[in-house]
N, C-alpha and C positions, 0 to 999 in steps of 0.2 A: 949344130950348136946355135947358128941364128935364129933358126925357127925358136930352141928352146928359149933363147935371150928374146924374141920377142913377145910371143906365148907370157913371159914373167913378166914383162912391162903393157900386160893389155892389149899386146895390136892381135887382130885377129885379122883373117879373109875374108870376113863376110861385116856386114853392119849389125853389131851385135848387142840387145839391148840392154846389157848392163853400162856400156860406154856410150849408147844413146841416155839414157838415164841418168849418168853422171856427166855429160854435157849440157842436157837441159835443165837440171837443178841444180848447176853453178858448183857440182862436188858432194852436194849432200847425198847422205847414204837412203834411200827411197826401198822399201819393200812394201811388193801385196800382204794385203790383211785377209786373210781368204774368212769369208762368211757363207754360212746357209742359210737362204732362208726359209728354208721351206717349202720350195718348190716343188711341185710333180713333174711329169714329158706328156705329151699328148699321147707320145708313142708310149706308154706305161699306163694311163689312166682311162684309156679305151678311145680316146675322143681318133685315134689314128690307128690306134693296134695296143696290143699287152704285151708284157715281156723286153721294151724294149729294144735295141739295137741289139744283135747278136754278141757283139764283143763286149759291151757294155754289165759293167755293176760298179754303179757310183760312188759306192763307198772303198772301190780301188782308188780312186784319185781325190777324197775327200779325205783333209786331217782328223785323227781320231777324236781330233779337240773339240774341230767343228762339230763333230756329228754328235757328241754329248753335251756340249754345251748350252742349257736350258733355255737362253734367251739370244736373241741379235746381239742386244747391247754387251753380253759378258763375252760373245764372242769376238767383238770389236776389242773389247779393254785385255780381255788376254792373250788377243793376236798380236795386238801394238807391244806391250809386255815381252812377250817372247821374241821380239823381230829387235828391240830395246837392249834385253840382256845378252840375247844371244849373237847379232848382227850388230850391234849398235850403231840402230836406227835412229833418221833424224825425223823422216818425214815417210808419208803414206800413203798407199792408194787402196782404196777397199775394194774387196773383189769379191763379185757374186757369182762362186762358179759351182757347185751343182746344180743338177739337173738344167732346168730352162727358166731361164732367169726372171724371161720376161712373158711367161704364161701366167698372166694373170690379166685383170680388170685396169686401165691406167692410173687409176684412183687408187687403187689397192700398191701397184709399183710404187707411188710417189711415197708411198708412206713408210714402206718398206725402206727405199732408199734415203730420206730424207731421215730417218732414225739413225739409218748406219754413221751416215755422216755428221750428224749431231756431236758425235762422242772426240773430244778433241778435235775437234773441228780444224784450228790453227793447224796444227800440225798433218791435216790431209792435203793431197794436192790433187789426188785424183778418184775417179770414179772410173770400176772395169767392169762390164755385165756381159757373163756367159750365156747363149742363146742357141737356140736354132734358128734358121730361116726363114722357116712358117711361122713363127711367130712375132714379127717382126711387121709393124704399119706403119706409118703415115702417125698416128697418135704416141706411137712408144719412141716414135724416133725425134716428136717435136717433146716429150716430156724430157728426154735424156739429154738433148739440145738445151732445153733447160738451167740446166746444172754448167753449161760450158763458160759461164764466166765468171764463173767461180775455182772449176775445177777442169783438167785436164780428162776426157771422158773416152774413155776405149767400148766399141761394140763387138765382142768378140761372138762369130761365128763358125757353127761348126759345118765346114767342106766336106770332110772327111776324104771323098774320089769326088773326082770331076764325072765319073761316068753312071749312069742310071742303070745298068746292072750291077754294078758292085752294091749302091743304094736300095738296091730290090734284094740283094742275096745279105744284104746284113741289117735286113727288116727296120733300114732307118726311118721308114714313114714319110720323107719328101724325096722333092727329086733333084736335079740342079737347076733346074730352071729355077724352082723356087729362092734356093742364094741369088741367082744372077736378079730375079726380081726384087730382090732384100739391097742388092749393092744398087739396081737404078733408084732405089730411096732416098738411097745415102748419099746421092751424086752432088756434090757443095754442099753437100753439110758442115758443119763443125766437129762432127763426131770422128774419131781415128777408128778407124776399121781392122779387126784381125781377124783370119782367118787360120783357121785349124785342120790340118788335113794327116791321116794318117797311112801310112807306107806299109806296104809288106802285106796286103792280103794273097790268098796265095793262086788266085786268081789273074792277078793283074803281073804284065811282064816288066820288066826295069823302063824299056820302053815306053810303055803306057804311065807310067810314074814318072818321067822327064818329061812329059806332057803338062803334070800341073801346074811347072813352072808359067807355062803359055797363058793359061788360065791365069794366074795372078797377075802377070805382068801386063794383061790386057784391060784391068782394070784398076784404075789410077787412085783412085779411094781407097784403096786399100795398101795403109800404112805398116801393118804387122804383119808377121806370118809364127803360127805355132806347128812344127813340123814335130811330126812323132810315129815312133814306130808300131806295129800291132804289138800288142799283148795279149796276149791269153790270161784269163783271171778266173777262180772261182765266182761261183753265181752268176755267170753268162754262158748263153746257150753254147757260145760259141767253145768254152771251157769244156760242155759236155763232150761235143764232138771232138777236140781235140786228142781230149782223152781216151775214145774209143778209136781214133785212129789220127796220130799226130800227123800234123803235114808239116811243110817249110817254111823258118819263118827268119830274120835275120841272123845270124850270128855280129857280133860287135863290128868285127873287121869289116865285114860282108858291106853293113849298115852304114860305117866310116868310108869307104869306097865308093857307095851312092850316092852320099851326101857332098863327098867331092867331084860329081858329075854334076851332081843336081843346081848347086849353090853358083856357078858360072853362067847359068842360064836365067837365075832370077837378076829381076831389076835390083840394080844398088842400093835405090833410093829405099828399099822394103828393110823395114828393121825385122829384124829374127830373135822374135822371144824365146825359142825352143828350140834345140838340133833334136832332143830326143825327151820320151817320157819317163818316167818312173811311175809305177805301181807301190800299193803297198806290199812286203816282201811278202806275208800268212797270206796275199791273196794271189799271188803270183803265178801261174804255174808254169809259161814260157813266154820270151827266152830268160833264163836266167842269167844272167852274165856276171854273177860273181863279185859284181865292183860296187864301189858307193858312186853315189853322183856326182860327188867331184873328180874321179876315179876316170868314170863316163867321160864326163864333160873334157877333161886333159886329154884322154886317148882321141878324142874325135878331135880336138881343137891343135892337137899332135901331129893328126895326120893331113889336116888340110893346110896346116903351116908346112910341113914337113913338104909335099906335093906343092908348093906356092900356088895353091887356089886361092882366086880371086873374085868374087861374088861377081854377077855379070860381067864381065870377062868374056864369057863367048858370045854378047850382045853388039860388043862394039866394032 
């Protein structure tokens, strides 16, 4: 019953960024504006390989809205719109998250970004750009610097493993070395740092996945974490093969069990934007788990109240 009483009043075990969120903007209600702009992957466009990451098709984690909506701008104005009627929203962070945010020209990014932010301007507070590692220099990192005193500016990257065969077997096109060369960029920067890493290939043992903790926590720049589990989706290679011979992949519980091993070993100070992903459901094809997101999100935030996990905790 205390778990559940505190569960109702917001506390959580881990540092969790919706009450990061409403700490730092004094109560106001803050949601991403998710945008497309248009971007390709190196890994899709030939410049690194075709096809993509194996697990990968973009349009499982892009709103439908995004992906038909014909300009930047009307997708700002009926992001904000919808996050208004439906959240009622006070203030905004626009996010660029398909594909690779920042494959392009720096000339070409600033105009890109400098249009999204245009639109209600007042009422934005921040700037989030999805990315790979390889694509990330010394010039994208002083343009996005740019914007920080204006806005609050996240660099979200994607980890996915720490280790160069899991990145070799899901045709991700860089290696780790390349993030750890992306995070000494970012070393005093201004820019908040996320990294993105996903769980459950079926390769890798629970063991080897309590490891990425080590990995984030030894790098200090790094403010966020988006933790997420595999999915299996149509239009990814990896969709094919699953389908001709399914392997293992979380069940709900399984996933909620990990993540209460997992979350004691990271640093406190890491805000956790994500315990877990959603797909869209017509692209889904494992695991399905049945629930809605907030469904999700109560059973996992259930169980690690319920356990009194305490986010690094086994640090101290």
């Amino acid at each position: 019953m205390e778990a559940v009483a505190g569960l109702n009043q917001g506390i959580k075990g881990y540092n969790n960024y919706g009450a990061w969120l409403r700490e730092k903007y004094a109560g106001q209600r803050v949601f991403k504006v998710i945008v497309d702009g248009g971007f390709t992957c190196p890994n899709r466009d030939g410049s690194k390989g075709y096809g993509g990451c194996t697990y990968c098709n973009v349009d499982s984690f892009t709103p439908s809205v995004s992906r038909k909506a014909p300009s930047l701008r009307e997708q700002v104005i009926q992001g904000m719109e919808r996050a208004i009627k439906g959240n009622k929203a006070d203030k905004f962070i626009i996010y660029f998250q398909p594909n690779t945010n920042t494959y392009a020209p720096a000339h070409y990014l600033k105009m890109m970004y400098d249009e999204a932010l245009s639109i209600n301007t007042e009422n934005i507070v921040g700037l989030s750009i999805g990315t790979r590692p390889d694509c990330i220099d010394a010039e994208k990192i002083a343009l996005l610097e740019s914007y920080t005193d204006r806005f609050d500016v996240d660099l979200e990257m994607g980890m996915e493993s720490i280790y160069n065969e899991t990145l070799n077997q899901i045709n991700r096109g860089c290696t780790h070395e390349d993030l750890i060369n992306a995070l000494k960029l970012t070393e005093n920067s201004k820019l908040d740092i996320c990294v993105h890493t996903i769980f459950g290939f079926p390769w890798e043992t629970k063991e080897m996945m309590l490891r990425y903790a080590d990995e984030i926590n030894r790098h200090q720049q790094i403010k966020f974490v988006k933790f997420h589990h595999l999915h299996i989706v149509e239009g990814s290679v990896m969709g094919v093969k699953y389908k001709r011979e399914p392997f293992k992949l979380f069940s709900l519980d399984e996933y909620a069990e990990f993540l209460c091993e997992l979350l004691p070993l990271v640093r406190p100070d890491v805000v956790v934007q994500r315990l877990f992903g959603l797909s869209d459901r017509e692209l889904l094809i494992a695991p399905n788990w049945q629930l809605k997101k907030s469904e999700i999100q109560y059973y996992i935030d259930k169980k690690i109240a319920d356990r009194g996990i305490i986010q690094g905790s086994a640090l101290m």
